[in-house]
C-alpha positions as CSV (number, residue, x, y, z in Angstrom):
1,X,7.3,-7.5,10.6
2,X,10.6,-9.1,10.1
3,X,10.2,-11.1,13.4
4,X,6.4,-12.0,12.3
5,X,7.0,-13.5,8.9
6,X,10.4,-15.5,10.7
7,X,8.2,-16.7,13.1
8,X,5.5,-18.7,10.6
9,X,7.9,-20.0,8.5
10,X,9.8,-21.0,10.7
11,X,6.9,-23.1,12.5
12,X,6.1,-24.5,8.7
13,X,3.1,-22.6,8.6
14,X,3.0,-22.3,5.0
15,X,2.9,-25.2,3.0
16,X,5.8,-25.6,0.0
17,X,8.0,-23.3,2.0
18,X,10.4,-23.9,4.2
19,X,12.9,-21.1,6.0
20,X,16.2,-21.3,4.5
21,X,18.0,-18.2,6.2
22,X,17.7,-14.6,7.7
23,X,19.6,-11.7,7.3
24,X,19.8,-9.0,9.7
25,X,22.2,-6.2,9.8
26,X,22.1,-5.0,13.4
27,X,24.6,-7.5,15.9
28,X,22.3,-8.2,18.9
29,X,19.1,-8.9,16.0
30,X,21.2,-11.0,14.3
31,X,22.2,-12.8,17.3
32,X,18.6,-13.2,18.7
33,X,17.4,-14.9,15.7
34,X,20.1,-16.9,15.8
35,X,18.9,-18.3,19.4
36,X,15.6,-18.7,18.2
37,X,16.0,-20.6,14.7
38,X,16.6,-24.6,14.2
39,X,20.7,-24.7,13.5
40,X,19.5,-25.6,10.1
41,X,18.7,-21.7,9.3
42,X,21.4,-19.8,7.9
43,X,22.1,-16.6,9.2
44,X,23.7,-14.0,7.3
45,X,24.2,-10.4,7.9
46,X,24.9,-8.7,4.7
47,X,22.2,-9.7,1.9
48,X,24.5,-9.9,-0.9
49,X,26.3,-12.7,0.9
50,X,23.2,-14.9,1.5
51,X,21.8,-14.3,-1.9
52,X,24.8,-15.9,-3.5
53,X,25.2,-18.5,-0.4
54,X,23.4,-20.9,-3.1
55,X,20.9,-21.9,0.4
56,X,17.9,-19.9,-1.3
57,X,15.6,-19.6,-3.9
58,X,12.9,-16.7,-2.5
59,X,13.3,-14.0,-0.7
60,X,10.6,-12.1,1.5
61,X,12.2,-8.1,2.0
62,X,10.8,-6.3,5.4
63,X,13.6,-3.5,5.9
64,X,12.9,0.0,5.6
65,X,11.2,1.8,2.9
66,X,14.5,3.0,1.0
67,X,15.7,-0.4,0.7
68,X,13.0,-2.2,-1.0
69,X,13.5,-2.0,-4.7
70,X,17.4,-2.2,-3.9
71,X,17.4,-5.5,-2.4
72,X,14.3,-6.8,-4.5
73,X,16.5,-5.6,-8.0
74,X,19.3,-7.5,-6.3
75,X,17.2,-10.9,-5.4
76,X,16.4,-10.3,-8.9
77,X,19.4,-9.9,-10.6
78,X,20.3,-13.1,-8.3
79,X,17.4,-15.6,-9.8
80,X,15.3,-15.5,-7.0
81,X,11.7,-14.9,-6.4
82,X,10.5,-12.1,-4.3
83,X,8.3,-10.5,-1.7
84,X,8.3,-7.5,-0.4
85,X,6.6,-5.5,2.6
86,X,4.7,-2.4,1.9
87,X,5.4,0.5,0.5
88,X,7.0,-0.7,-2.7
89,X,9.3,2.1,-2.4
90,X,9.4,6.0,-1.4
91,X,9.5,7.2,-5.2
92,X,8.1,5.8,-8.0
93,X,11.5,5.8,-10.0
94,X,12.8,3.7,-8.0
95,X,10.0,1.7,-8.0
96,X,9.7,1.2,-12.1
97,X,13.4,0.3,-11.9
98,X,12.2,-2.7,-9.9
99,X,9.6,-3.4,-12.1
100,X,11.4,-3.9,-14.4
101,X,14.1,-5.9,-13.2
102,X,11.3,-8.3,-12.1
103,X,9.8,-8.8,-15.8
104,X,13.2,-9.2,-16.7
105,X,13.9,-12.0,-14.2
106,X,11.1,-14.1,-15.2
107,X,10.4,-14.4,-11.6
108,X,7.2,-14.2,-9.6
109,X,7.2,-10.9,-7.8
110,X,4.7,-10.3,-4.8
111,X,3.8,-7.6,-2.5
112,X,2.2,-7.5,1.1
113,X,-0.9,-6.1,0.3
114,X,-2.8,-8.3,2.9
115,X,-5.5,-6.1,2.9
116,X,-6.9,-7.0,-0.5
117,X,-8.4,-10.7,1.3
118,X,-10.5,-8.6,3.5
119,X,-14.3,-9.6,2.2
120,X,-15.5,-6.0,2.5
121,X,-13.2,-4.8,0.1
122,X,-13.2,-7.8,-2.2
123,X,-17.0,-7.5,-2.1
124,X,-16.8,-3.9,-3.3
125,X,-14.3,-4.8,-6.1
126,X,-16.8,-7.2,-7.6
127,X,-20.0,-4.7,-7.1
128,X,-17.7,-2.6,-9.1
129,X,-16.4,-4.8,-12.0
130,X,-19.9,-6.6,-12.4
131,X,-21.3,-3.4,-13.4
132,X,-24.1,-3.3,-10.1
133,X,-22.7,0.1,-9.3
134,X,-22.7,1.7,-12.6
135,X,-20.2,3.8,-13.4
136,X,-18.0,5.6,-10.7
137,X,-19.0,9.2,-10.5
138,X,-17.6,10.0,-7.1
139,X,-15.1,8.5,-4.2
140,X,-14.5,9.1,-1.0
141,X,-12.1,8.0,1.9
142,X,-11.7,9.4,5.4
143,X,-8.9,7.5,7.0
144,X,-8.1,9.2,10.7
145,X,-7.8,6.6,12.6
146,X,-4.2,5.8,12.4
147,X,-3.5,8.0,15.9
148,X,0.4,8.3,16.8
149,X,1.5,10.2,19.9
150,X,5.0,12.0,20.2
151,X,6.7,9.2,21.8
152,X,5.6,6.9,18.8
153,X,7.9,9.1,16.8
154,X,10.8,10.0,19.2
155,X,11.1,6.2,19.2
156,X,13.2,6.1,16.4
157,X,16.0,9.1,15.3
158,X,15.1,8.0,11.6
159,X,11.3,8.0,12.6
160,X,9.1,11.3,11.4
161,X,11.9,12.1,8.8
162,X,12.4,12.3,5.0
163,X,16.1,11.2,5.3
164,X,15.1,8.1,7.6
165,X,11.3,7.6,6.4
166,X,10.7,9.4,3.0
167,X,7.1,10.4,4.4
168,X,4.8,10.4,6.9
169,X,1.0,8.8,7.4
170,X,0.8,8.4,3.6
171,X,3.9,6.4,2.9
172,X,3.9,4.2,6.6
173,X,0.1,4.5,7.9
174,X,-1.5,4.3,4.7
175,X,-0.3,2.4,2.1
176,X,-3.0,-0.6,2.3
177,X,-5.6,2.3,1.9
178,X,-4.1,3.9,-1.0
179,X,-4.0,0.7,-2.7
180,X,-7.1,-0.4,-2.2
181,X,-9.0,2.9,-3.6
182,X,-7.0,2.1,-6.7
183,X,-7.7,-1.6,-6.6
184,X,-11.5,-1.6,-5.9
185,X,-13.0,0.6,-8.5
186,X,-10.4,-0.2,-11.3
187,X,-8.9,3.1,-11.9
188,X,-6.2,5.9,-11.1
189,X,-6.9,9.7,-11.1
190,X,-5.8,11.8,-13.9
191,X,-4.6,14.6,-12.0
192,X,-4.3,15.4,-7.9
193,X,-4.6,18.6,-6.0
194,X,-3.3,17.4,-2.1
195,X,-2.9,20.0,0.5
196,X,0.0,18.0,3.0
197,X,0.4,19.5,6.5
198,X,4.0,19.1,8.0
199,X,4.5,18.3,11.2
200,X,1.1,20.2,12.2
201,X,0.1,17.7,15.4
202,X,3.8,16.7,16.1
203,X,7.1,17.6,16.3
204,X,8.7,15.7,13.2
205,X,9.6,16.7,9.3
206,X,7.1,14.7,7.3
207,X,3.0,15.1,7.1
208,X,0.9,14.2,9.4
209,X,-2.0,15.5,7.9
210,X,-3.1,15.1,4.4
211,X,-6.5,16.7,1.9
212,X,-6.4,15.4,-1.2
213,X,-9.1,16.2,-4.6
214,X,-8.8,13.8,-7.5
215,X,-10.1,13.9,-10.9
216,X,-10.5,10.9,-13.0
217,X,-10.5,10.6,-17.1
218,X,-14.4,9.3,-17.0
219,X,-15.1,13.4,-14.8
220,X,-15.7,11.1,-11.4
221,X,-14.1,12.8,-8.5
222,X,-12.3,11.7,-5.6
223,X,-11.2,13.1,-2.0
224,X,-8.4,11.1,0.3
225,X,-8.7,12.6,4.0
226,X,-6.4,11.3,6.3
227,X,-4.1,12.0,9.6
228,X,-2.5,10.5,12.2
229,X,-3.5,13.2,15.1
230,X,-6.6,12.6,15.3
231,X,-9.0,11.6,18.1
232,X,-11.1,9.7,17.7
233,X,-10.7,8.8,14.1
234,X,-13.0,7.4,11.1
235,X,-12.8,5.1,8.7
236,X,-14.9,5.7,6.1
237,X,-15.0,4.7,2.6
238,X,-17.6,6.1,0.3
239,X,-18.0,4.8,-3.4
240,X,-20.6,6.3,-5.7
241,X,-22.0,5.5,-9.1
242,X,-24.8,6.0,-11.1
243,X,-26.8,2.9,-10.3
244,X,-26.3,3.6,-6.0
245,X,-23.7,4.3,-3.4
246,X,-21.7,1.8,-1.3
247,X,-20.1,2.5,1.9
248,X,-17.6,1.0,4.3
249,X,-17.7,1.6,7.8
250,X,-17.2,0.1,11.0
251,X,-17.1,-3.3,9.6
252,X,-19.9,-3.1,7.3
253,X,-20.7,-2.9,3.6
254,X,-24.2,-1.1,3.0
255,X,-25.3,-0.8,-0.6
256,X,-27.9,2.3,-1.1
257,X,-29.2,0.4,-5.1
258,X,-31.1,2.7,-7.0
259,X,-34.0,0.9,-8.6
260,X,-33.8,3.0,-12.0
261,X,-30.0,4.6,-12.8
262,X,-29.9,8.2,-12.2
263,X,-29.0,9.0,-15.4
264,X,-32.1,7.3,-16.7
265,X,-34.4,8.4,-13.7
266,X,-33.5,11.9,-14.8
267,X,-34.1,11.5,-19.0
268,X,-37.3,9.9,-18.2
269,X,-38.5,13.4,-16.2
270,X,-39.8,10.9,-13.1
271,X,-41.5,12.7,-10.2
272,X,-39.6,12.9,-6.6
273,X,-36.5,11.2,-6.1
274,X,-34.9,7.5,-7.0
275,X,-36.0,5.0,-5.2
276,X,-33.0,3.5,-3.2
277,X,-33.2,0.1,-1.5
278,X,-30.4,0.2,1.7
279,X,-29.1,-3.6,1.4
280,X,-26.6,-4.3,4.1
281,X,-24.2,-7.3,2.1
282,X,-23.5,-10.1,4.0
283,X,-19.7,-10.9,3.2
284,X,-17.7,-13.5,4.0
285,X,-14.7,-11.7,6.2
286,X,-11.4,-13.2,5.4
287,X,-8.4,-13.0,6.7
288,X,-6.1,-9.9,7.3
289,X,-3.2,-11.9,8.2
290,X,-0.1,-12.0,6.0
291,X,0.3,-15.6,6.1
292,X,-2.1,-15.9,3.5
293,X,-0.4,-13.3,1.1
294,X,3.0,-15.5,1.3
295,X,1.3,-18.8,1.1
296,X,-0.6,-17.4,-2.3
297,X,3.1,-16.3,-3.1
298,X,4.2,-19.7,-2.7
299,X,1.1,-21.0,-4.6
300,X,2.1,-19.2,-7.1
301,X,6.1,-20.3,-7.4
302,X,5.2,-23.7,-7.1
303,X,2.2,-24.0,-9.2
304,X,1.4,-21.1,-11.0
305,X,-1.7,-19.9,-9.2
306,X,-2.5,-16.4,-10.0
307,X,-1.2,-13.5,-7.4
308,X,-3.6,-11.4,-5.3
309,X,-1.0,-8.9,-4.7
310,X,1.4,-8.6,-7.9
311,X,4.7,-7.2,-7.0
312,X,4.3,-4.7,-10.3
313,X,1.1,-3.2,-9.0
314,X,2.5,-1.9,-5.9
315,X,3.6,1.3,-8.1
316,X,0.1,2.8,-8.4
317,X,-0.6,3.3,-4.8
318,X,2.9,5.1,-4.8
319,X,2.0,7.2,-7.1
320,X,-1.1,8.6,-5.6
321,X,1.5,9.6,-2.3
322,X,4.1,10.7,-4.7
323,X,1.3,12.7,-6.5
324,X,0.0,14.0,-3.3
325,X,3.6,15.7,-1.7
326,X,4.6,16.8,-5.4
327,X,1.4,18.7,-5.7
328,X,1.9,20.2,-2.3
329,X,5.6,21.1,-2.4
330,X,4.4,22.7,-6.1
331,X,0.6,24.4,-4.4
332,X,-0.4,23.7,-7.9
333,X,-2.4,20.8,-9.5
334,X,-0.3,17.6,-10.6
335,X,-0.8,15.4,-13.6
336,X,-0.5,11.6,-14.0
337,X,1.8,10.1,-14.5
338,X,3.9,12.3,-12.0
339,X,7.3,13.8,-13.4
340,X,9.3,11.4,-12.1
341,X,12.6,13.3,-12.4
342,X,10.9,16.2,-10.7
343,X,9.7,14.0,-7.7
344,X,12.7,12.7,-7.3
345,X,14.7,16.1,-7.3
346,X,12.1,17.9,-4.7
347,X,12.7,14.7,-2.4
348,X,16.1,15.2,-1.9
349,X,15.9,19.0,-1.3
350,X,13.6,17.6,1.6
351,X,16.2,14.5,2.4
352,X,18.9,17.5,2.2
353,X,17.4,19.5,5.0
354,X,16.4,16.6,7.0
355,X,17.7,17.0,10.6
356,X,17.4,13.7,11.7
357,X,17.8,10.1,10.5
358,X,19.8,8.5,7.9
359,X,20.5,9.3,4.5
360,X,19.5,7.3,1.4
């Protein structure tokens, strides 16, 4: 993603920004980019020596997980703005620590949730906070579709591993999804029951196969399905409330809109069942591209235009993951907010029996 987000601002893609300088740690990366770039482009290959190389005033972070709040509290801590790729982190700790080195800052703080300018889901959102669903009594996401073979993980020695990865399909296949059930209906669980299965279609340390039941305060209920052997997968996101049912799937956003609400349809004793109209929603289908999520970054430097993706928000979709493996390595029900501490502690008995990869 590195290379991707070099490549359009390096071709001026997105106006008010201009690529100052790269930073790459491994020799013969460093060297290609080198090659590539206008002699104007600085190249650096530790970060602390081009955030103080005075040729920067943003920064856009695309490293591994581990090093995301690290470098963004650094960029920080150096007056500059940032961006970071997804996950916001591995653990939420870390993650808060970043937070809060960005209010501090007083700079604008972005993350790549690229997803969120997808019309389906920004169509949902708005179903949702306009009051046409009602309110949420049940949600449901089967995400299988993320299929990796063995080679996809012998790839890498760090790939498939808590030391090198910090998690499996929920921390590097599903991020955007976890966000997004957060982000469309408004609210986070109150408590999570996952069942994570470890290495139980391939030969690696992390999960590659994840159940998860939530609860939320309002008594709504949730399930998160998900895996990444599976053939062939779904993608199916199911949102219910009490005035009809939405659901995503294969590109398509089909509203079931009960005439009367439920709840009144059952006070009022009505014969039969409520009458549903099935409205498919025409939406306009926007752009999955992260251009658009730096530009909007930009934007929002420059001239203060609000953020689709605030930096700050990228700690709730953690914590459903974080919820999900603490819950698992407990077999027991977990609350939110997680125990922090506790996450932390359980993480690094896994990083501590890790067999491959690089410790963080």
């Amino acid at each position: 993603m590195g290379r991707a987000h070099m490549k359009y601002l390096a071709n001026g893609e997105v106006e008010g920004a201009e690529l100052a300088a790269v930073c790459e740690s491994f020799p013969p990366n460093l060297e290609r980019a080198r090659k590539s770039l206008p002699d104007r482009v600085a190249c650096f290959s530790e970060p602390e020596a081009m955030f103080k190389s005075g040729t920067i005033d943003a920064i856009l972070i695309a490293t591994p997980h581990y090093f995301h709040p690290e470098l963004a509290i650094a960029g920080f801590e150096h007056g500059l703005h940032v961006l970071t790729e997804k996950p916001a982190g591995v653990y939420t700790k870390q993650v808060r620590l970043m937070n809060e080195a960005a209010a501090k800052s007083g700079k604008v703080f972005g993350i790549m949730y690229n997803l969120r300018l997808l019309g389906l889901y920004k169509k949902l959102k708005d179903l949702v906070d306009t009051g046409e669903l009602g309110e949420i009594r049940r949600t449901s996401w089967i995400i299988t579709d993320w299929y990796r073979k063995q080679s996809y993980y012998d790839s890498g020695a760090w790939r498939g591993t808590w030391a090198g990865e910090g998690g499996g399909v929920l921390l590097n296949q599903d991020p955007h999804q976890l966000d997004l059930w957060q982000w469309t209906i408004g609210m986070m669980p109150k408590r999570v029951r996952a069942f994570c299965a470890f290495g139980k279609h391939r030969n690696i340390e992390v999960e590659d196969a994840v159940t998860a039941y939530v609860e939320y305060e309002n008594g709504a209920t949730g399930v998160f399905v998900t895996t990444t052997g599976e053939a062939p997968g779904t993608n199916r996101y199911e949102v219910a409330g009490d005035r009809g049912k939405v659901v995503i799937e294969d590109g398509k956003l089909v509203f079931w809109r009960l005439r009367i609400p439920e709840p009144q349809f059952n006070r009022e004793n009505r014969p039969g069942d409520p009458e549903a109209w099935k409205i498919e929603i025409p939406v306009k289908e926007g752009s999955s591209d992260h251009m658009p999520i730096t530009q909007n970054w930009v934007d929002a430097i420059l001239h203060g235009i609000p953020l689709i993706a605030p930096g700050e928000e990228g700690i709730k979709g953690l914590t459903l993951s974080n919820a999900m493996y603490l819950s698992t390595w407990l077999n027991d029900w977990v609350e939110l907010p997680i125990d922090e501490d506790l996450y932390y502690e359980k993480l690094q008995e896994m990083i501590d029996k890790s067999k491959r990869g690089e410790s963080h």
